[in-house]
C-alpha positions as CSV (number, residue, x, y, z in Angstrom):
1,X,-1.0,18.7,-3.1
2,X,1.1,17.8,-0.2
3,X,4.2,16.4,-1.3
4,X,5.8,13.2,-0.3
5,X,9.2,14.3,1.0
6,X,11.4,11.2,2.1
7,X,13.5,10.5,-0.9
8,X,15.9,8.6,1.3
9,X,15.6,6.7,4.3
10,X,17.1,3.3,6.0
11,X,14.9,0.7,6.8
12,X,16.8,0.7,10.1
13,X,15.6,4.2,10.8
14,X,11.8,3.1,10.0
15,X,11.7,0.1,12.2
16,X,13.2,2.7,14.7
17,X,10.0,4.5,14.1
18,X,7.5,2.3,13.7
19,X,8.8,0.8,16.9
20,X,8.2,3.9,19.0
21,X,5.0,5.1,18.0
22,X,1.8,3.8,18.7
23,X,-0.4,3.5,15.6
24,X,-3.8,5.5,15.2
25,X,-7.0,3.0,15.2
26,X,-10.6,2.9,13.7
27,X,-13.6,1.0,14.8
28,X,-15.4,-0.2,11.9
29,X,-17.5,-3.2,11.5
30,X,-15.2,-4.2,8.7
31,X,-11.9,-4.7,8.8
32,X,-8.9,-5.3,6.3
33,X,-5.3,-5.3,6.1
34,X,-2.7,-4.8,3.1
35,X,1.0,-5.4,3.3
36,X,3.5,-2.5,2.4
37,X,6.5,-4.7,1.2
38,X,9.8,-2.7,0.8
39,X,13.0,-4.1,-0.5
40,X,16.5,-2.2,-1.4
41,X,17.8,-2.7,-5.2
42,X,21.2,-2.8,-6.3
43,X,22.1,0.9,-5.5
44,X,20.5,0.9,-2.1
45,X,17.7,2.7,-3.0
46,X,14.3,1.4,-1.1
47,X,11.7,0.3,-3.0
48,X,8.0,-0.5,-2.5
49,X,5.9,-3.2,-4.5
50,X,2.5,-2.1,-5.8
51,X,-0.1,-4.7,-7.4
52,X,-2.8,-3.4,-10.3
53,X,-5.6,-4.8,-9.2
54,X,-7.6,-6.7,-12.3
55,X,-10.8,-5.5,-13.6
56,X,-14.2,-6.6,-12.4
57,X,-17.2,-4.6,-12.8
58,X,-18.2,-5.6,-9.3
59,X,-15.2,-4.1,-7.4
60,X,-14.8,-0.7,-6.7
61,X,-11.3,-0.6,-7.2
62,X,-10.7,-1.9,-9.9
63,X,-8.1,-1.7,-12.2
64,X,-6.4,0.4,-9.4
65,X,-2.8,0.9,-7.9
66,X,-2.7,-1.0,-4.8
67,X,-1.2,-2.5,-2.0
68,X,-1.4,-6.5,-1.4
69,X,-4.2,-7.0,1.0
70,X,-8.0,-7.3,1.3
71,X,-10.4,-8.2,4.1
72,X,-9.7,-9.9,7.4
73,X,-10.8,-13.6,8.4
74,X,-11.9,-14.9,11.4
75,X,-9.1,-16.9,11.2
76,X,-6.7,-14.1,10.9
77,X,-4.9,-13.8,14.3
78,X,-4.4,-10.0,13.8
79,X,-3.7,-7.6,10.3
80,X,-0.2,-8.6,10.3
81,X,-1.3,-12.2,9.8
82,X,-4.6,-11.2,7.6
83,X,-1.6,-9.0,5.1
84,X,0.5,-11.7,5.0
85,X,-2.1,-14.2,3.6
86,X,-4.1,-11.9,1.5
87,X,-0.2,-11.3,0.0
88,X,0.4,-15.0,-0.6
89,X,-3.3,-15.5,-1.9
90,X,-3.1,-12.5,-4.5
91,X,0.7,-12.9,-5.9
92,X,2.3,-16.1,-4.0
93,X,4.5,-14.4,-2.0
94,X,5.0,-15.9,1.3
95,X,5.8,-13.2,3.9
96,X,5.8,-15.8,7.0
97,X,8.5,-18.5,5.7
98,X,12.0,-15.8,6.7
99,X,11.8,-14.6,3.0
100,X,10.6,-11.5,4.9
101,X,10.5,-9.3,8.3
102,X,7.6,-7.4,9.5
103,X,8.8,-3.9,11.0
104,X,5.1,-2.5,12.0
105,X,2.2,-0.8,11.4
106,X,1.2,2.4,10.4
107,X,-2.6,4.3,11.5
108,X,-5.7,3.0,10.3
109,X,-7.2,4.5,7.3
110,X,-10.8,4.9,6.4
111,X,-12.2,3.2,3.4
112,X,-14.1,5.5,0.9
113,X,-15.6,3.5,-2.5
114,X,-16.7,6.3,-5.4
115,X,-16.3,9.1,-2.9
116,X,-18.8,7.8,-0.2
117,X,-17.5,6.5,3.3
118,X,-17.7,2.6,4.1
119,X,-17.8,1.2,7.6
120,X,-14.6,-0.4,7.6
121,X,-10.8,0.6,8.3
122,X,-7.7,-0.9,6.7
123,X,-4.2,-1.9,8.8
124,X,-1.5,-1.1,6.6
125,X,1.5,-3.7,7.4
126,X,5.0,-3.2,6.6
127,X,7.1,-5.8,5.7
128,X,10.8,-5.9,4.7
129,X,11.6,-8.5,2.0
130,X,14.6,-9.9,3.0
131,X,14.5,-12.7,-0.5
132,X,13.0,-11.5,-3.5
133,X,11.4,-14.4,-6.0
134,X,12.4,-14.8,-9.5
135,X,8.6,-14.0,-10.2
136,X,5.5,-13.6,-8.5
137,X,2.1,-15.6,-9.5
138,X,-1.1,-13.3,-9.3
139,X,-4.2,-14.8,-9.2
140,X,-7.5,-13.6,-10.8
141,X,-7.7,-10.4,-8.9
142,X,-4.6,-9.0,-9.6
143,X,-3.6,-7.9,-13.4
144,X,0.1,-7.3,-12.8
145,X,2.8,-6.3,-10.1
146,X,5.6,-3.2,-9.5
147,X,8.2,-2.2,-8.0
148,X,8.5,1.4,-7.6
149,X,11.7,3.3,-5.8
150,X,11.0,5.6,-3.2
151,X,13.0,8.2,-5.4
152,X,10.5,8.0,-7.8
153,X,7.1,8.6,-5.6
154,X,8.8,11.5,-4.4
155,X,9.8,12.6,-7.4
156,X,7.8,16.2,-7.8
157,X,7.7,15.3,-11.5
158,X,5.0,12.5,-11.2
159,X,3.5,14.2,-9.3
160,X,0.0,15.2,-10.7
161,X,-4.0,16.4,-9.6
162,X,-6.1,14.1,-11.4
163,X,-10.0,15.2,-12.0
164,X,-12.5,13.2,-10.6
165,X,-16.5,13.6,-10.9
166,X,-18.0,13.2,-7.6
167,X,-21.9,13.4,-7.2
168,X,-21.5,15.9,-10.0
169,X,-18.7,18.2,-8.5
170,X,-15.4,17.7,-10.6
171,X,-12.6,16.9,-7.7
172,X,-8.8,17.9,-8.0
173,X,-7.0,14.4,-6.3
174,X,-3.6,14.2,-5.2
175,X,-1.2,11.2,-7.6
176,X,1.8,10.3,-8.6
177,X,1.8,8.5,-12.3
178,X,5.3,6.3,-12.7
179,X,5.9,4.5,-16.1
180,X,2.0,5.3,-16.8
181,X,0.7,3.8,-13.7
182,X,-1.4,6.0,-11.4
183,X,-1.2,5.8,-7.8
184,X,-4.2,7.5,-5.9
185,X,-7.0,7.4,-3.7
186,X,-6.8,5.3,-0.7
187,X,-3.6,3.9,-1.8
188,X,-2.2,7.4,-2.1
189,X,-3.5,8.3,1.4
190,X,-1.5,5.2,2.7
191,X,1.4,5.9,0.9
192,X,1.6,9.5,2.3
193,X,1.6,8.0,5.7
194,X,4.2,5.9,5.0
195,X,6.4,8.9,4.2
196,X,5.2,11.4,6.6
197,X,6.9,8.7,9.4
198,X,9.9,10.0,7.9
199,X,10.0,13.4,7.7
């Protein structure tokens, strides 16, 4: 399982980054967005916000780890914009009002649903938090919200391959479970793109 390595980073240093690369893209007829938010806490250490998405027996994902976000609008001027409304839709967090700074974005990512490919990519967007809310107010789609520190999804310990039946053929899947919470799957793909930037 390849690990995620950067335990510790500046958010200077990743706008530094983001700022100097050009990010991979994918044509796909459909197109979505989610906002990676990152904040510091109280000893400095970042942190990046995670939403469990509520179960529906219509959604693919759900009850899943995620990141704020879902499909683009025609009235979305570009992903960043598309993030930032899906983000305020989902858990009332406003992203556009100064409460927050957007640093960049990272590659596209392929969606997959139960193992299968779907024509359409996802933008991930991240976003400094510059206030943090007293609480946050999910809608119907989202069962709860989660800070996690970036000590922690490095962590080797939670670390863990996770089985998963595909078609019949029992997969090994990268994770990493924190306070019982399993981060995987396209969310995991994201997140080790996030951290690969800062190798």
């Amino acid at each position: 399982m390849p690990p995620l390595v950067a335990k510790h980073f500046d958010l200077q240093t990743l706008t530094d980054v983001l700022d100097q690369r050009q990010p991979a893209t994918i044509e796909a007829a459909r197109r979505a967005a989610v906002a990676i938010i990152l904040r510091s806490n109280a000893d400095q250490i970042a942190e990046l916000l995670f939403i469990q998405r509520a179960e529906h027996p219509e959604d693919p994902w759900s009850g899943h780890m995620a990141f704020p976000g879902g499909r683009l609008e025609a009235s979305d001027r570009d992903p960043r914009h598309g993030a930032a409304r899906e983000t305020r839709e989902e858990i009332g967090l406003d992203l556009s009002n100064g409460a927050a700074r957007f640093l960049g974005y990272l590659d596209d990512v392929q969606v997959h649903a139960k193992g299968a490919p779907v024509d359409m990519a996802i933008t991930p967007c991240v976003f400094e938090l510059l206030e943090t809310p007293q609480a946050f107010t999910p809608n119907q789609e989202v069962q709860s919200t989660h800070w996690f520190s970036a000590r922690a999804l490095t962590d080797a310990d939670n670390h863990q391959l996770m089985n998963y039946n595909y078609r019949g053929t029992n997969l090994h899947l990268s994770s990493v479970v924190i306070d019982g919470q399993r981060i995987w799957g396209l969310t995991f793909r994201m997140l080790q793109s996030f951290f690969e930037l800062l190798r």
